[in-house]
N, C-alpha and C positions, 0 to 999 in steps of 0.2 A: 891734723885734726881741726877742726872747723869749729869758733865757739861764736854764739850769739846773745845778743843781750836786747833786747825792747827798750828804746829809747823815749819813743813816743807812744803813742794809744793810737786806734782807729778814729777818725774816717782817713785820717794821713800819716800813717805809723810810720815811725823812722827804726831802723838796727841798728847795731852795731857790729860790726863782723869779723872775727880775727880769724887769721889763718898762718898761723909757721909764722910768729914776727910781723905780721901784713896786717891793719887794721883797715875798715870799710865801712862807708855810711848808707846805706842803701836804705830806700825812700818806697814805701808798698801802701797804694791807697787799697781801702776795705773794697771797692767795686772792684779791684782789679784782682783782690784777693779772692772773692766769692766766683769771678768768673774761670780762674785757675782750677782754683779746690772744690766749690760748691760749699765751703765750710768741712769738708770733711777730713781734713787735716789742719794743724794749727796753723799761724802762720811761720813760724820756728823754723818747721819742717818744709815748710815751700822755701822759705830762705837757703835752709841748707840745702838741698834738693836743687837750687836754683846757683848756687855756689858748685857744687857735687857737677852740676851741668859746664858750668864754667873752666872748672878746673880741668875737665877732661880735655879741652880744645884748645887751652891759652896758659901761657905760664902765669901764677899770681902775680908777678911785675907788671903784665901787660892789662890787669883789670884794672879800672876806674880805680879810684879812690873813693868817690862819692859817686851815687845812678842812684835814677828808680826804678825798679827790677822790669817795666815794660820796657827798657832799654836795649837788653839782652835781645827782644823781640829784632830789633833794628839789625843788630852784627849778626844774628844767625835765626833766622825767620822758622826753621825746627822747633823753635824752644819751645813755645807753646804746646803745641804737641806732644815732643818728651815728656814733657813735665804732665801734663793730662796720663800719659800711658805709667811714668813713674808712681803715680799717686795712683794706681789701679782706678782710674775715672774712666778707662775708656771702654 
């Protein structure tokens, strides 16, 4: 189970992330939020969503401890796109 918590506010929101014992600091500024979702999803749900995308490819040892979720972008160039088709955007 996947829990999060809002650490920070927009324009540079920070998470908190737990997963099975594993906590996570992940870093989502609002531009990069709006260009994901369009607003149409919290950002909550693009965290987990974006965790959900993680977990299927990587054991939770092998993720960051701290990122900011354009990160993801970098180790698997898909993301963006999953996460557009996830979020019924496409």
């Amino acid at each position: 189970m996947i829990q999060i918590k809002q650490t920070k506010e927009f324009p540079n929101a920070e998470f908190e992330v737990g997963v099975e014992g594993s906590v996570y600091t992940v870093g989502l500024t609002e531009d990069y939020y709006k260009k994901l979702t369009r607003e149409e999803v919290v950002p909550e749900d693009l965290i987990r969503r974006s965790f959900e995308f993680l977990l299927a490819r990587e054991q939770k040892e092998s993720i960051l401890k701290k990122f900011d979720l354009p990160e993801i972008y970098n180790y698997f160039p898909e993301f963006e796109v999953e996460v557009y088709t996830k979020n019924d955007l496409v």
